[in-house]
Each structure stands twice: as structure tokens, then as C-alpha cells.
C-alpha positions, 0 to 999 in steps of 0.5 A, spaced: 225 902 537 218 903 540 216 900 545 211 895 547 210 896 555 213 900 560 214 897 567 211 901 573 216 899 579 215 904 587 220 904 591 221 905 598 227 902 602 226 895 598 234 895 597 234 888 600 229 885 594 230 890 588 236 886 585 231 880 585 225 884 582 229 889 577 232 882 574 225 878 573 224 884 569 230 884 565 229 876 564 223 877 560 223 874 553 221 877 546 218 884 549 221 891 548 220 895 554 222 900 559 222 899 566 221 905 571 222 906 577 221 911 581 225 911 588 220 915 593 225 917 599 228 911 600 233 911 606 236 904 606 241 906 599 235 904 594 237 910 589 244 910 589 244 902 587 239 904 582 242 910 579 248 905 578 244 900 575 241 906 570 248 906 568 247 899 566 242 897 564 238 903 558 232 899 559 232 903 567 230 910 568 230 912 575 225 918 577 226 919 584 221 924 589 220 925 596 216 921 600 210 921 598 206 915 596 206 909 592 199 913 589 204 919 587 209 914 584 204 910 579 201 916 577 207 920 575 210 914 572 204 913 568 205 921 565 212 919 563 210 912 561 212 911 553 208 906 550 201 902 549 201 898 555 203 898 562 205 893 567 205 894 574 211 890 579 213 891 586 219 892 588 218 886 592 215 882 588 218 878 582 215 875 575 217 869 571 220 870 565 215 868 560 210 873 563 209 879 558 209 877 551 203 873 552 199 878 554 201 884 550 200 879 545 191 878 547 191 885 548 194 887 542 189 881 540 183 884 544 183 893 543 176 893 549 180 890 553 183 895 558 187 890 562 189 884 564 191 880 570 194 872 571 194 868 577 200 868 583 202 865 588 203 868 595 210 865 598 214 867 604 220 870 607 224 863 604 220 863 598 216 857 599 209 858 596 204 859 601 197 859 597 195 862 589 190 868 588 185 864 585 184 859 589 184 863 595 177 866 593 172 862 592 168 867 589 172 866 583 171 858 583 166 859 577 169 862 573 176 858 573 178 853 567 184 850 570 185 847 564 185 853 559 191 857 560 189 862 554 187 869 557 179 870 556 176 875 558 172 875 564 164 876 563 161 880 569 168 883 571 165 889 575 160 885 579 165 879 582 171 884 582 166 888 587 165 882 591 172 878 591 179 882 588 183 877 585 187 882 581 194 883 585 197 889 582 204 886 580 200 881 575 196 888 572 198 890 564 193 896 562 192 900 556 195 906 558 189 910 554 184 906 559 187 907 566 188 915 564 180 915 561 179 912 568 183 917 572 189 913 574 190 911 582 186 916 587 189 920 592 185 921 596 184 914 598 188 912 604 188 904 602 186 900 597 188 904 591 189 900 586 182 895 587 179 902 587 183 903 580 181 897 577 173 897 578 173 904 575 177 901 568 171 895 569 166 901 568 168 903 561 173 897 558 172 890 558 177 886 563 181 879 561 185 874 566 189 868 565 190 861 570 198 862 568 202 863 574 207 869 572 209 872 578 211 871 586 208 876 592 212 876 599 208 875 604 213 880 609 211 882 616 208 889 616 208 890 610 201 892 610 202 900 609 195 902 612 191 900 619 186 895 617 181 901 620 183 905 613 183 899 609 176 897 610 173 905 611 177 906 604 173 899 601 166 901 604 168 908 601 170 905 594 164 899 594 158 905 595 162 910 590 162 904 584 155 902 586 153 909 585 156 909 578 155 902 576 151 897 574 151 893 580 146 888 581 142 888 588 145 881 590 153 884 589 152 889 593 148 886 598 155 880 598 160 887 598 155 889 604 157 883 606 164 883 605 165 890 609 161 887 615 165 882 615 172 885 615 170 890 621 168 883 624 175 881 623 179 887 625 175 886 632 176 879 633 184 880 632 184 886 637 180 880 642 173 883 642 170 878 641 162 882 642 163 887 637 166 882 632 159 878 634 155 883 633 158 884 626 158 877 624 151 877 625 150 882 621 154 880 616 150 873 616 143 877 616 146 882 610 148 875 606 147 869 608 153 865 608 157 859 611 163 863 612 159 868 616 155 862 619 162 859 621 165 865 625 159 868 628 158 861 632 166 859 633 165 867 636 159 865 640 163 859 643 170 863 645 166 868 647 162 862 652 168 859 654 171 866 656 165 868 660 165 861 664 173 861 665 172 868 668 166 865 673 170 859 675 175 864 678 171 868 682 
């Protein structure tokens, strides 16, 4: 029987989470599909537990590879993958029982659309819910009907996702056709691989999103897979790429500008140098004037005022 989404799963050292992921995906109702994993090196047992799990369950196919990256992993999945759609997990995460079958059916529904994307809730190492996705991005807030659980699609989806990237990656179905079209995940990029993907499929398809929360994000400590620097370098990378290729409006690249200055501002603001964060925070107010970039630049100015008057009261 054919089927109606592959499941894109990397993994790397993930044993500890893998039976709690591959079991949300197992548990999802009225959908064929086939679940991919694909074991990038791991070390910790993953692939001997799963070439177990291959034996039990025919909707798992393994593909292993040396370590080369969740990138590598995506795209080769992608190739192998047999049906129209695609969703992405994360070996970490987990999705609700009722999370595809209502999308698969609007984007059955909706041909231009190239992908879909739900609201989730970020949780701890206990599994306590921490903050919802959408809600942690105020630049979102206008287009939010809490009260619409339908999916919708999302009117400007390149100018707001330049701006604010509510799209978690364990939440995403893709037109297979659409995210080749658009060149898959890039190599070349060091971080933010997958905002980088999104924006490339908001520049030939349209973009559809739902408030139902389908699925949980472990928030585990230093899980980040590249340092803040490669992060924000590979946005600013990306922002002036798609702002080349786009249709982008002179008030969305000057918030991204913005968005950018501001990241730098809080790399240095947790590294302790408060003079250089300043510096950022200034001009990320002078880019776009903002609250929030009001709001550090004077908290930065006080700590660093204190700093200063605390050094000269002990000489």
C-alpha cells in the first residue's frame, strides 16, 4: 500500500530518547507512513537498538553513515524517501498522536502549499512545559487566531519568517517535490540549516501553519550543535542571501538587520563584556527602534554603571 508521508528521523547518541520519539511516531492514527531513521555514527548503542527495532516494526528503515551531520542525514533521507510528503522528528523529541492526519489532509487539500508547521511546546529534562513556540515570538502575535485550530495559510510568510522563525523542524511536513525544487538542506551552512530551508521553499510555494500543539521540544543542556558565533554568522549569511533572491520589504530587512545586531549584542552580554554588547544594542536600536532593543541597551548601561562605580569604591 502506498504511502502518504515518510518520517525523517537523524540520529546521533540519542539512545536515551529514541524509544520515546520512534513511539510517538508509531502511535500516530489513520496515516500510512514509513519512518527513517538514519544513525549518523552514534556511539552510545543507537544503531544496535534500532537494527532491533527494524526487525519489529516494517514501517523502520535504518540507513546508518559515518558522522557527518544532521544536513547529510536530511538530504539522504529525503532521496530515499517514498511518498508525497515528508515529516521531520528529531530524535529527541516526540509528537502527539493526532499530529499528521490533519495535516496531510490540508496539504492534500492545498497543492501550493510546500509546507506545513504546528505550534509546540518547549519542555524540560522532566517534561514540564516551559513556553509554546508561538507565543515566544511576539512578532507572530498578529497573525494568531487562538481560537482557529484549522491550518491556514500564512499571508507574508517570507517577510515575517525573515524576522521570527517560528517553524520547529519536528513540527514540519514538506512537499517532497517543493523542498528538492528548492535544493534541500545546504552543506555549506555551519548553523541554521533548516530556518535557511524554510525561507528558500517561502520563495517558490506558499507556507501553512496550525495553533494545535502536536509535539514536545527537549530543551537538554548543550544540545546547541554549533557555537552562538557560527549561528549568528550562518543567519546573517542566509538573511542577506534571501533578501537578494526575495521579495523582501525594506522594513523586514531592516528588523532582521536588527534581529542580527541584537544577537551579536547577546553573545557578548553573556561572554560578560557588557561594552561591546552596548555597542550592539545601540545599533540595533538605531537600525530599528524597538522596545526590546531599548530595554537591554539601558539594563547594559545600568550593570555596566554599577560595575564601574563598584571597581572605584575599592580603589
Amino acid at each position: 500500500m502506498c504511502k502518504e508521508v515518510s518520517i525523517i528521523m537523524p540520529n546521533y547518541n540519542c539512545l536515551a530518547y529514541l524509544p520515546k520519539a520512534i513511539d510517538s511516531v508509531l502511535q500516530q492514527q489513520d496515516v500510512r507512513f514509513e519512518l527513517i531513521v538514519v544513525d549518523d555514527g552514534s556511539t552510545d548503542g543507537s544503531l544496535e537498538w534500532l537494527l532491533q527495532a527494524e526487525k519489529k516494526y516494517n514501517q523502520l528503515r535504518v540507513i546508518t553513515q559515518p558522522n557527518l551531520g544532521v544536513i547529510a542525514a536530511r538530504n539522504r533521507a529525503i532521496k530515499k524517501a517514498n511518498s508525497q510528503f515528508i515529516a521531520f522528528l528529531d530524535a529527541d523529541d516526540y509528537w502527539y498522536p493526532s499530529k499528521l492526519r490533519k495535516q496531510v489532509d490540508f496539504m492534500l487539500a492545498n497543492r501550493n502549499c510546500g509546507l506545513t508547521f504546528t505550534n509546540y511546546q518547549h519542555v524540560d529534562m522532566q517534561y514540564q512545559n516551559i513556553i509554546d513556540c508561538f507565543s515566544y515570538w511576539p512578532e507572530f502575535k498578529k497573525y494568531r487566531d487562538a481560537n482557529n485550530t484549522n491550518y491556514q495559510l500564512l499571508a507574508n510568510a517570507l517577510n515575517l519568517l525573515l524576522i521570527a522563525n517560528v517553524i520547529g523542524t519536528s513540527c514540519v511536513m514538506v512537499n517532497k517535490e517543493i523542498i528538492e525544487r528548492a535544493g534541500g538542506f545546504d552543506p555549506s551552512l555551519r548553523s541554521a540549516s533548516d530556518w535557511d530551508c524554510w525561507l528558500r521553499i517561502a520563495l517558490i510555494s506558499e507556507i501553512g501553519f496550525c495553533e494545535d500543539i502536536t509535539m514536545d521540544y527537549l530543551m537538554r543542556p548543550n544540545s546547541i550543535t554549533a557555537n552562538k558565533q557560527n549561528r549568528i554568522d550562518a543567519m546573517a549569511e542566509i538573511t542577506e542571501r534571501i533578501c537578494t533572491l526575495g521579495n523582501v520589504e525594506p522594513t523586514t530587512r531592516r528588523k532582521a538587520n536588527a534581529r542580527l545586531l541584537e544577537s551579536y549584542g547577546e553573545m557578548h552580554r553573556e561572554d560578560g563584556d557588557l561594552s561591546t554588547a552596548i555597542s550592539f544594542s545601540y545599533k540595533a536600536f538605531k537600525e530599528y527602534p524597538h522596545k526590546r532593543h531599548l530595554k537591554h541597551l539601558c539594563s547594559d548601561l545600568k550593570r555596566l554603571a554599577i560595575l564601574r562605580v563598584n571597581a572605584l569604591c575599592q580603589v
